[in-house]
C-alpha positions, -999 to 999 in steps of 0.1 A, spaced: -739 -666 -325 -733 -670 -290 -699 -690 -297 -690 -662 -322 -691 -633 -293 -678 -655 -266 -645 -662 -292 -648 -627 -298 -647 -616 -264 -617 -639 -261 -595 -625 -287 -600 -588 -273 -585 -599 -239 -556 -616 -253 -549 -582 -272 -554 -559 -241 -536 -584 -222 -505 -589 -247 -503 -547 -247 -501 -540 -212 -474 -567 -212 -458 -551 -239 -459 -521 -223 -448 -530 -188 -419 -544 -203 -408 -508 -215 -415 -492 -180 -384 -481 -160 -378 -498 -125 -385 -479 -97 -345 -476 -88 -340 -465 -130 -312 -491 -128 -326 -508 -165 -339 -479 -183 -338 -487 -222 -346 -457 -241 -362 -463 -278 -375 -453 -309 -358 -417 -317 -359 -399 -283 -323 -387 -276 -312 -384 -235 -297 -346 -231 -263 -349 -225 -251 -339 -190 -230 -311 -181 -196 -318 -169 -184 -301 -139 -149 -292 -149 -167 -272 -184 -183 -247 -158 -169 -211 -156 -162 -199 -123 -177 -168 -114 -158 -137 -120 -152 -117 -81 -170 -89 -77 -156 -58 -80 -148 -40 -51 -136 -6 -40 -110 -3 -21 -104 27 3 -73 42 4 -56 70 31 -22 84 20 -1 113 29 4 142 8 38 131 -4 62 104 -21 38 80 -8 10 97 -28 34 101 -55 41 63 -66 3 57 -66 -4 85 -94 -7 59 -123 -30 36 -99 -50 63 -91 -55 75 -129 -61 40 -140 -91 37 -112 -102 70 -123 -104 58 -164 -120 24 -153 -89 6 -161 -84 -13 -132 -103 -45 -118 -119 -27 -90 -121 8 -80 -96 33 -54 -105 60 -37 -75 79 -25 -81 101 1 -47 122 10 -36 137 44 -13 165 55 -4 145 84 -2 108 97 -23 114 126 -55 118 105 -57 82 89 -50 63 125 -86 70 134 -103 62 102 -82 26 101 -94 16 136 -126 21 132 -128 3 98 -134 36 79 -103 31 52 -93 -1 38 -54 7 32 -34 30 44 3 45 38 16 55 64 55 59 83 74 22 87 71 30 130 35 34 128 29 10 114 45 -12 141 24 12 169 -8 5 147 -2 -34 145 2 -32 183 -29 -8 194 -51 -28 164 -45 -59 184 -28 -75 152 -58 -59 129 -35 -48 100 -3 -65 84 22 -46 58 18 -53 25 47 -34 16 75 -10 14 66 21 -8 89 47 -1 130 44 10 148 68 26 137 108 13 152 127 41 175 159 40 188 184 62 184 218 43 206 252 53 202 287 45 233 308 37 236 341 38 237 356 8 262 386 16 289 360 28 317 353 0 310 324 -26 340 308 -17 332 308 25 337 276 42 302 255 43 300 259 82 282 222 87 308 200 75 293 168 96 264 160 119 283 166 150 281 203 137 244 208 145 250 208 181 241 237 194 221 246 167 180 248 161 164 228 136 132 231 122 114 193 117 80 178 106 71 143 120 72 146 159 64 107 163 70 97 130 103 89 108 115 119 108 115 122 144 131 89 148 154 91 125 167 128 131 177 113 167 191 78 163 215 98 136 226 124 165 228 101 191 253 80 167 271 111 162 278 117 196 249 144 202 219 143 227 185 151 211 174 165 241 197 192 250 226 193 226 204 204 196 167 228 200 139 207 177 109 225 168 85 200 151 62 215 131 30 202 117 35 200 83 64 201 62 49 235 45 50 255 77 90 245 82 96 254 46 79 286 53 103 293 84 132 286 60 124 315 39 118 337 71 154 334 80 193 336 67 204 312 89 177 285 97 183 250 93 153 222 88 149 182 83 125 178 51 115 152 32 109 150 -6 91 170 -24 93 195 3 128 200 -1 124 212 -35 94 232 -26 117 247 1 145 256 -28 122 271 -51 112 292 -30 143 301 -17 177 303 -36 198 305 -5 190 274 6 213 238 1 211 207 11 240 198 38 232 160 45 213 132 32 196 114 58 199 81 39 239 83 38 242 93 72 216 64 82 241 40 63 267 50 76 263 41 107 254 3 102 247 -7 67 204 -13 69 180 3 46 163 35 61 125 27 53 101 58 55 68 48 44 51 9 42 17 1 31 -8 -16 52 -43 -30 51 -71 -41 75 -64 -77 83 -102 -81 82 -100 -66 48 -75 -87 35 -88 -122 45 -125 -110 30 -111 -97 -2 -76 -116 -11 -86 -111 -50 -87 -75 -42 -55 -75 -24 -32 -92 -45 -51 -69 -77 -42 -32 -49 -9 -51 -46 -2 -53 -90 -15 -22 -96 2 -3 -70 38 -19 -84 31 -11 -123 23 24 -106 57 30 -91 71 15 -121 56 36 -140 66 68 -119 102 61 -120 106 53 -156 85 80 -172 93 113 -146 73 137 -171 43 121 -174 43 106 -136 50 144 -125 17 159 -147 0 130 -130 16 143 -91 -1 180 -104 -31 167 -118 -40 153 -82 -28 183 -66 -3 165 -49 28 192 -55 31 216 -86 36 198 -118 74 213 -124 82 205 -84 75 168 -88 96 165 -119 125 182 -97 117 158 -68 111 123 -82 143 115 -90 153 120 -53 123 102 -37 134 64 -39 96 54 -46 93 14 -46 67 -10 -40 89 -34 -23 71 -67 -10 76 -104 6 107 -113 18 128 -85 9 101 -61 25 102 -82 54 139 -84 56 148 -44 53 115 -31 78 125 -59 106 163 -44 104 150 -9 104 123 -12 135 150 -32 155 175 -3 149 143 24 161 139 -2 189 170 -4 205 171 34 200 138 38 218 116 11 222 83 34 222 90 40 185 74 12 175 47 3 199 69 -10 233 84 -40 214 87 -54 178 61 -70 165 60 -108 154 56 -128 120 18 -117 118 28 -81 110 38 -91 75 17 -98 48 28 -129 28 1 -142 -5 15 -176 4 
């Protein structure tokens, strides 16, 4: 009996002895270099990087500052699109009766983007300390000089401003004092052989309303306005023409492309939300598109936003030469036009012209 258990014994520590070796052999190194997987447990395959989806950008609202003008104008279909929650991210448009309003808000950070006269821009770049860069061109030359004839004279008198030399001695009603219009208005008389400051009286007005309103006050008055104001200015008054185009008389004198209103952004802005930037910079271009090829709808669009009346815009679009204009041509057409404004006066645009920085390039 005793040799039965003791065999007994024997047998059960082989078999614990052959399992644990069995089972030992199955256990993974410590470094997993030999793991054997069996019997009908499956490994989960791993992910591959490259089958991840990147995560869509966060949408962002951009804040906008524009004048109440063309500028304005050639954003109606961006502004609408926002506004129906068609576009990527979100605009809000605030609009301003004069330039001096947005400088403020887009030094201290308040506004985003801002449209705003080509020379400012070159001031802003330089008081900013290089804190904004020009995204692009949005609005050519929209300049005129507007007369008022009297309406007793004969239909068939002589137009007493044949030229720009003519307007010597004469006064001239202007919005602008410090913007393009100012600038402009005197590099064109000083070409023409007439001193700004004491061939010609300028009164600069605030806003291009209150010059349109002295048109109508008098038979005789003459005034610099830009779109749509000069339509405003004729609807309200039937005496009144246009004598000159500021654009002709600008290209007259040496061929470059009279630029009135740029867009610019925050440089902060731009290098925190490229995405955003280059999706502004799409939106704002189908925009003016948009404006130029469909005049109805783009002028219900100027009305809806209270911009001008409805049946002014679709007078005035066709004469605003809205663009979105960008890279290389933009750069090309704003560094002729600020060298012209600089050799003219060099405190048009900030005391010198500003460097490579002050032009927004995706590249």
């Amino acid at each position: 009996m005793k040799l039965k258990k003791i065999i007994a014994l024997l047998i059960a520590v082989v078999t614990v002895a052959g399992l644990m070796s069995a089972c030992a052999e199955k256990s993974p190194s410590p470094e997993g270099e030999n793991n054997v997987v069996s019997g009908d447990i499956t490994p989960e395959p791993a992910s591959p990087e490259d089958d991840s989806e990147p995560e869509a950008a966060e949408p962002v609202t951009v804040r906008i500052a524009s004048l109440k003008g063309p500028t304005t104008m050639g954003m109606v279909k961006l502004m609408d699109d926002s506004d129906n929650g068609l576009t990527s991210n979100s605009y809000d448009v605030q609009i301003f009766g004069t330039a001096d309003e947005i400088v403020g808000l887009l030094v201290n950070g308040e506004i985003d983007v801002a449209n705003v006269p080509c020379n400012l821009a070159s001031v802003l770049y330089k008081k900013t300390e290089k804190g904004i860069k020009t995204l692009g061109i949005n609005t050519l030359g929209v300049l005129y000089v507007l007369a008022a004839s009297d309406p007793e004279s004969a239909p068939d008198t002589e137009e007493p401003l044949q030229s720009i030399a003519d307007l010597k001695g004469k006064t001239v009603y202007s919005t602008g004092k410090g913007t393009t219009p100012e600038y402009v208005l005197n590099y064109i008389l000083t070409q023409n052989g007439i001193d700004p400051a004491s061939d010609v009286n300028i009164e600069y007005l605030s806003e291009a309303t209150e010059v349109a309103a002295k048109m109508s006050e008098s038979v005789d008055a003459i005034a610099v306005l830009p779109q749509p104001y000069v339509t405003v200015a004729m609807n309200q008054n039937e005496n009144l023409r246009i004598v000159f185009d500021l654009t002709e008389e600008w290209n007259k004198i040496d061929g470059t492309q009279l630029v009135t209103g740029v867009t610019i952004a925050r440089s902060e802005f731009i290098e925190q939300n490229p995405d955003a930037v280059a999706a502004f910079m799409a939106d704002y271009a189908a925009s003016a598109e948009f404006v130029n090829s469909d005049t109805e709808a783009a002028a219900a669009l100027v009305g809806k936003y209270d911009i001008v009346a409805e049946g002014v815009a679709k007078k005035a679009l066709p004469y605003c030469n809205i663009v979105f204009k960008t890279g290389a041509d933009m750069k090309t057409d704003v560094e002729n036009y600020l060298t012209v404004l600089f050799n003219s006066d060099p405190t048009s645009v900030g005391g010198e012209l500003p460097d490579e920085g002050f032009y927004y390039s995706a590249e």
